[in-house]
C-alpha positions, 0 to 999 in steps of 0.5 A, a space after each residue: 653688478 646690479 644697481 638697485 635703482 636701474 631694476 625697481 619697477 615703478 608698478 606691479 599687479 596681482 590678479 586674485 580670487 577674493 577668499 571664500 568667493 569662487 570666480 571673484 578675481 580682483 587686479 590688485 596693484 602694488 602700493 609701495 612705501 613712497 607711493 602710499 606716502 604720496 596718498 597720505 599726503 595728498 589727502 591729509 588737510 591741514 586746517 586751523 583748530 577752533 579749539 587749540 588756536 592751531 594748525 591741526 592735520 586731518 585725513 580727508 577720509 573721501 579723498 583718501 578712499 578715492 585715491 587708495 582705490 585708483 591705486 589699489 584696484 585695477 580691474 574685477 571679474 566674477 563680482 556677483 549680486 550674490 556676492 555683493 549682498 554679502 559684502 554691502 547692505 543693498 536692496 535686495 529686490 534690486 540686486 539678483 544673486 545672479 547679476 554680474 556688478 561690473 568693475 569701475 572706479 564708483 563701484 570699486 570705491 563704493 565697495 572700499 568704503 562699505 565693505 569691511 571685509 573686502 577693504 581689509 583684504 585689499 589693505 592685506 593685499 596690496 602692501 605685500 610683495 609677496 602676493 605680487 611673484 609667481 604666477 598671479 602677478 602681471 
């Protein structure tokens, strides 16, 4: 008999080409329903309202950015200036088609608040199980 407790894994990752972007592999991680209420909660600020004279909640959108990105993106390759100059308003005499923009948490969250495509995508992604069986998964 199985005991649902005893098999559930605490993590899973999926490596993924990014649609429409050829060598664009992204090592997305699963975000289950506790722990995307752990980030909601850990983000959301509650204040006083100057204008109602009470406790309000709001969405520290930063925090929120920071802590989705460590728990959604764990890693990139294949991420090109080509690439990047369709994702992001960059400067283009900076950045080469040919440059290679390697993963890290500033880049990846950089690309999360900027990029709509790629933050859709990552949000498509990364709540779903079934990107997360068969082979692409870790």
């Amino acid at each position: 008999m199985v005991n649902l407790k005893d098999v559930l894994q605490e993590s899973k990752t999926a490596e993924l080409e990014f649609p429409g972007y050829k060598g664009f592999k992204v090592k997305i991680g699963l975000i289950s329903r506790q722990l995307a209420n752990k980030i909601r909660k850990d983000c959301t600020v509650t204040r006083m309202s100057d204008r109602y004279s009470s406790m309000e909640e709001t969405l520290d959108e930063n925090k929120f950015a920071e802590k989705f990105t460590n728990a959604a993106i764990k890693g990139w390759e294949g991420l090109t200036g080509e690439y990047v100059k369709d994702l992001l308003p960059v400067d283009d005499d900076v950045v080469k088609d040919e440059d290679e923009i390697p993963y890290n948490h500033d880049n990846a969250v950089m690309l999360i608040k900027n990029s709509t495509a790629f933050e859709a995508w990552v949000n498509e992604v990364a709540f779903k199980l079934k990107y997360f069986r068969g082979e692409q998964s870790k």
